[in-house]
C-alpha positions as CSV (number, residue, x, y, z in Angstrom):
1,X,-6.3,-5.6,32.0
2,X,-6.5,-2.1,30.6
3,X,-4.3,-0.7,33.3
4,X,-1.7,-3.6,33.1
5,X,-0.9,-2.6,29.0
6,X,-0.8,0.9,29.7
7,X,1.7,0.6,32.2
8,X,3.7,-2.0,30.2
9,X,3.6,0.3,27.0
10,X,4.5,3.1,29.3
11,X,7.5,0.8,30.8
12,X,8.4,0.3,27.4
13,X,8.4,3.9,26.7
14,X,10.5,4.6,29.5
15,X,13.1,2.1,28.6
16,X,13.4,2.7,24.7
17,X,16.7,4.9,23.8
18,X,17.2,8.3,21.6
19,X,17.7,6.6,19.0
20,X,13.8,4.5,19.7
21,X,12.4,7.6,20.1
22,X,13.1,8.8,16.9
23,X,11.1,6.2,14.9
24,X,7.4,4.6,14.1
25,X,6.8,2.5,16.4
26,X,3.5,-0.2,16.4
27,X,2.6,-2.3,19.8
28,X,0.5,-4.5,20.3
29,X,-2.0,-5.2,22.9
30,X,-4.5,-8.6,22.8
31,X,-7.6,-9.2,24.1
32,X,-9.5,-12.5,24.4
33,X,-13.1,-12.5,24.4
34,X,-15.7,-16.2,24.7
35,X,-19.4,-16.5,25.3
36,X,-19.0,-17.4,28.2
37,X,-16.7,-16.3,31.6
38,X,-13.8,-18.4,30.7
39,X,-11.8,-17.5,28.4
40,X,-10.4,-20.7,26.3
41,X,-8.5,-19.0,23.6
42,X,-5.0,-17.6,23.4
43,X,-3.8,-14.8,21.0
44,X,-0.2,-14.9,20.7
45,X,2.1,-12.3,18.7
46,X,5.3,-13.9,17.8
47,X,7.1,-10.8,18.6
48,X,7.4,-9.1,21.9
49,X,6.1,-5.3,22.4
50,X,9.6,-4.0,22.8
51,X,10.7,-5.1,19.0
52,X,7.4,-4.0,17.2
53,X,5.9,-6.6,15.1
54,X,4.4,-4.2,12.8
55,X,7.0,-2.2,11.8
56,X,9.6,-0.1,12.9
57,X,10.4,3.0,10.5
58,X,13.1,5.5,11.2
59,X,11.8,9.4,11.7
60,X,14.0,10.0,8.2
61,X,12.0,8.1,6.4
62,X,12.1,9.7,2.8
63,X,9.4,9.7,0.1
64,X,9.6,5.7,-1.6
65,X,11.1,4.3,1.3
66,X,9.5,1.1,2.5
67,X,9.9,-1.7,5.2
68,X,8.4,-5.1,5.2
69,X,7.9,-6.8,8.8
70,X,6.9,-10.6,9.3
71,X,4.9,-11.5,12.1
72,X,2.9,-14.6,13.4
73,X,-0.4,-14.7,15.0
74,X,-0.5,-18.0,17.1
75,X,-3.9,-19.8,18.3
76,X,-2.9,-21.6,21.4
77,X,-5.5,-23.5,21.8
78,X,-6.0,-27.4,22.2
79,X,-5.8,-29.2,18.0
80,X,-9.4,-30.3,16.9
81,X,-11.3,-28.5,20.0
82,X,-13.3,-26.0,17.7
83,X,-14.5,-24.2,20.9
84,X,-11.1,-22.7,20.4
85,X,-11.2,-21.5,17.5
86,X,-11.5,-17.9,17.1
87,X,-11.7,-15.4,14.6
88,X,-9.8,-11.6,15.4
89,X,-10.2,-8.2,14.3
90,X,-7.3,-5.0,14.4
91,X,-7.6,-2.0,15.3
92,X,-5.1,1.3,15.8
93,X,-4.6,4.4,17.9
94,X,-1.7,7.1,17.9
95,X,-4.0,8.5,20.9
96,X,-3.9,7.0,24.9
97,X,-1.0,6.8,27.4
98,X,2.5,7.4,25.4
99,X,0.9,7.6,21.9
100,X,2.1,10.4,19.3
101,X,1.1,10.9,16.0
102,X,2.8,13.1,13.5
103,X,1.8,13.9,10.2
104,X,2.4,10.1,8.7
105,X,-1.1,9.0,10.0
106,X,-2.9,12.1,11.0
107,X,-4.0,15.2,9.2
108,X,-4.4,17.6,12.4
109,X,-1.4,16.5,15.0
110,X,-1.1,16.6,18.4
111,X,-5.0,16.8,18.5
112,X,-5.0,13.1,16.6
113,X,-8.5,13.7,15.5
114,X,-8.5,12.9,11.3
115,X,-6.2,10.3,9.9
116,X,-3.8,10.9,7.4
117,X,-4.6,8.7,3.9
118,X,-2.8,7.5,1.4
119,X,-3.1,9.5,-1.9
120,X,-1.3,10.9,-5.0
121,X,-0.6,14.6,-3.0
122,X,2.1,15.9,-1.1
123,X,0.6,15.9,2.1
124,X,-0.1,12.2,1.6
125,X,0.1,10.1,5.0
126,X,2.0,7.0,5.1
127,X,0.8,3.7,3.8
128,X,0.1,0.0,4.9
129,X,-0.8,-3.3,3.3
130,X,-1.1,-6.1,5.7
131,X,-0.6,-9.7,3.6
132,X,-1.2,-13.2,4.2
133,X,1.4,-16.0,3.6
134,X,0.4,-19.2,2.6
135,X,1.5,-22.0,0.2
136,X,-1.8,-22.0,-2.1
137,X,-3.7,-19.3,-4.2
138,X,-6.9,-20.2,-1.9
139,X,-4.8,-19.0,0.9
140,X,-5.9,-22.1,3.2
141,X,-2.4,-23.7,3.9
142,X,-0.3,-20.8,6.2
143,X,3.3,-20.7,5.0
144,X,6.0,-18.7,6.6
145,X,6.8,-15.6,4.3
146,X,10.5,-16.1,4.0
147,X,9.6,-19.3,2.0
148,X,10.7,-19.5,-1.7
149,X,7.4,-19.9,-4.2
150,X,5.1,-18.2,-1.4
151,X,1.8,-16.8,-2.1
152,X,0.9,-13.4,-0.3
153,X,-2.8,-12.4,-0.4
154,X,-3.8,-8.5,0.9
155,X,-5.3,-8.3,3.9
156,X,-5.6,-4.7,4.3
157,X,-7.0,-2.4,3.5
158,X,-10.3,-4.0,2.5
159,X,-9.8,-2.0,-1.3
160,X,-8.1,-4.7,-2.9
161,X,-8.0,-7.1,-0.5
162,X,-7.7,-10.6,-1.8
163,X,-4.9,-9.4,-4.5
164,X,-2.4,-11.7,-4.9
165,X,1.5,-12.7,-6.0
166,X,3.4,-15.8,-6.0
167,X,6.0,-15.0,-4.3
168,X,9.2,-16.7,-6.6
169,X,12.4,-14.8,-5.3
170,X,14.7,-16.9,-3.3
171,X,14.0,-16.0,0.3
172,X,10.1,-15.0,-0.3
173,X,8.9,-11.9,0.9
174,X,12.4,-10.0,1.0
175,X,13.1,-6.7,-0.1
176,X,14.5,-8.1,-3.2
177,X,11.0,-9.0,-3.6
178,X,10.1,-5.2,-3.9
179,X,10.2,-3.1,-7.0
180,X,9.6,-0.2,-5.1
181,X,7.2,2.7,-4.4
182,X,5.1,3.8,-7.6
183,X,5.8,7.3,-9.0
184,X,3.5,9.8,-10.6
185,X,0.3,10.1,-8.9
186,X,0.3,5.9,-7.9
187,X,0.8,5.3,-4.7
188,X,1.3,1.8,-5.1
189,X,3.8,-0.7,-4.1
190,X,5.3,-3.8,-6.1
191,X,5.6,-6.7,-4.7
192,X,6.7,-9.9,-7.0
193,X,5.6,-7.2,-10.0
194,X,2.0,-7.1,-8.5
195,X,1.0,-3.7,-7.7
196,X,-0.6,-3.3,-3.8
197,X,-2.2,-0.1,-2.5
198,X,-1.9,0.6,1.4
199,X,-4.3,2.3,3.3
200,X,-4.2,4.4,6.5
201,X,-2.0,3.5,9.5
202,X,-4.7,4.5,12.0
203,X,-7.4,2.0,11.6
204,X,-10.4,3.3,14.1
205,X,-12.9,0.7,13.7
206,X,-12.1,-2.9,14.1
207,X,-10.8,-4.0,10.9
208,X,-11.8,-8.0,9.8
209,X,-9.0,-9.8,9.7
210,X,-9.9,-13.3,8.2
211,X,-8.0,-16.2,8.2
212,X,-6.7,-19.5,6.4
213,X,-9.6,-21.5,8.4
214,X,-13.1,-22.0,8.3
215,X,-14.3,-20.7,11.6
216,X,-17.9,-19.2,12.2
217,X,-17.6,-16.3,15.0
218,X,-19.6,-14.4,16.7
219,X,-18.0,-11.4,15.2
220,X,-20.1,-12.7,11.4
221,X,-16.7,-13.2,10.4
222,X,-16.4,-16.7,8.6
223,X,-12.7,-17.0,8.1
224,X,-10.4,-17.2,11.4
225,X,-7.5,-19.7,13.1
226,X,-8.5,-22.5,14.3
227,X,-6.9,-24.3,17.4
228,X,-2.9,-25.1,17.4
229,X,-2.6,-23.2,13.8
230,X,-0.4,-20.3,13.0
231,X,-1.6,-17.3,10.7
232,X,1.6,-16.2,8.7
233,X,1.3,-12.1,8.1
234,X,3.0,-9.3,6.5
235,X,3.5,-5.9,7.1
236,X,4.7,-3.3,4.3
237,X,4.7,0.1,5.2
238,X,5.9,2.9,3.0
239,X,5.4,6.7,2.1
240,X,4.5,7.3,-1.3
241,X,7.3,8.5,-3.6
242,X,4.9,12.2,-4.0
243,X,4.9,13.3,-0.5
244,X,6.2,16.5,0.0
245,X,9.0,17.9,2.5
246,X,6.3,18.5,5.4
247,X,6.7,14.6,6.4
248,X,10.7,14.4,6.8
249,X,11.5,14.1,10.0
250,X,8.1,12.7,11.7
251,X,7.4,10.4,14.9
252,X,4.6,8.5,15.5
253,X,3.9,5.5,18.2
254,X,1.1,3.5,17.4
255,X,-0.5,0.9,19.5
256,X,-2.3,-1.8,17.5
257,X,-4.9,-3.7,19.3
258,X,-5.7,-7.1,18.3
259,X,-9.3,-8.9,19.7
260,X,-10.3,-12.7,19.4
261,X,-13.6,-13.5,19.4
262,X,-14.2,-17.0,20.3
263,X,-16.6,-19.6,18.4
264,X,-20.2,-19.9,19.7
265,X,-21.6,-23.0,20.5
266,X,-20.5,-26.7,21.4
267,X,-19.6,-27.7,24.9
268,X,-17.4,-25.7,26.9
């Protein structure tokens, strides 16, 4: 499996343009992982590798620019057979076969060893906030994010996770939605008036990533998708309005991997 991706991200690689080259890329990779040697679980991204779900930033991307990015995460498992549930984790690399970081997610580039964080300097890195879509405050009913009246909840990073805004600009999550980039020594983000503080693009450990459902993995995780149900998400990426001339013009392509851990117990 390992050697199937890497030569798809590398075909991709091969295939992208000029123009590609010369952004932020995120892929994604999934890997499904049960108790026992068959795998029952599917982990579907709605969009394909070539058009990165995450996001997709041109190398010109000044100080206060931002992107949003919508993306699905689809278990494609049988309704109502809770061996199919599954809770997931995310992780990220600008290291491996066709990876480059810059100076937008690490400190010490081409070695890739120290990620670049967020903060109110201008050698800042770049910043994401992964959100949840949903039609309730509990964050139980999934929603797609273009819907008017839609709550987002943070995801990542795990400082601040579980703020919240209703969403109540025609559209949703739009860039309308966004007041823009915080100035001063913030590196904040508005969104619907609410103020959200990314974290670093290169995520090393396996981050948590919850879930609308009640699911008990064998990750400890207690939140997760449960069979036939769709997990609305988020991206917003942006570069603090303080960081300084040394991160114009920088190219990164990050590979984000995403891992379902199936339920334990029951029949399989």
């Amino acid at each position: 499996m390992r050697v199937v991706l890497s030569l798809a991200l590398a075909a991709i690689l091969a295939s992208a343009s000029t123009a590609d080259l010369g952004r932020t890329f995120a892929f994604f990779t999934a890997n499904a992982a049960s108790a026992s040697s068959m795998s029952t679980v599917q982990l579907n991204v709605s969009t394909l590798p070539s058009a990165s779900a995450m996001f997709d930033v041109a190398s010109n991307m000044l100080p206060g620019d931002f992107q949003i990015n919508t993306f699905d995460v689809v278990n494609g498992g049988t309704e109502s057979v809770v061996q199919q549930d599954f809770t997931y984790t995310f992780a990220s690399a600008s290291t491996g076969a066709g990876n480059t970081c810059s100076l937008l997610d690490s400190t010490n580039p081409p070695t890739c060893t120290t990620p670049a964080v967020p903060s109110a300097t201008a050698t800042t890195g770049a910043a994401l906030v992964l959100l949840r879509c949903t039609s309730d405050a509990a964050a139980t009913t999934p929603l797609a994010c273009d819907t008017q009246n839609v709550y987002v909840t943070q995801v990542y990073p795990a400082a601040g996770a579980g703020t919240q805004r209703r969403i109540t600009t025609a559209g949703g999550l739009v860039r309308s939605a966004i007041s823009g980039v915080a100035t001063g020594g913030s590196y904040s983000i508005g969104v619907g008036g609410t103020d959200f503080t990314g974290g670093q693009l290169i995520i090393g450990s396996p981050f948590n990533a919850g879930g609308p459902d009640a699911v008990a993995g064998a990750d400890g995780q207690s939140l997760g998708l449960a069979a036939s149900r769709i997990d609305h998400l988020a991206s917003v990426v942006y570069l603090p309005s303080q960081a300084g001339a040394s991160l114009a013009n920088q190219t990164s392509v990050l590979t984000f991997t995403w891992t379902a851990t199936q339920r334990l117990g029951g029949t399989r």
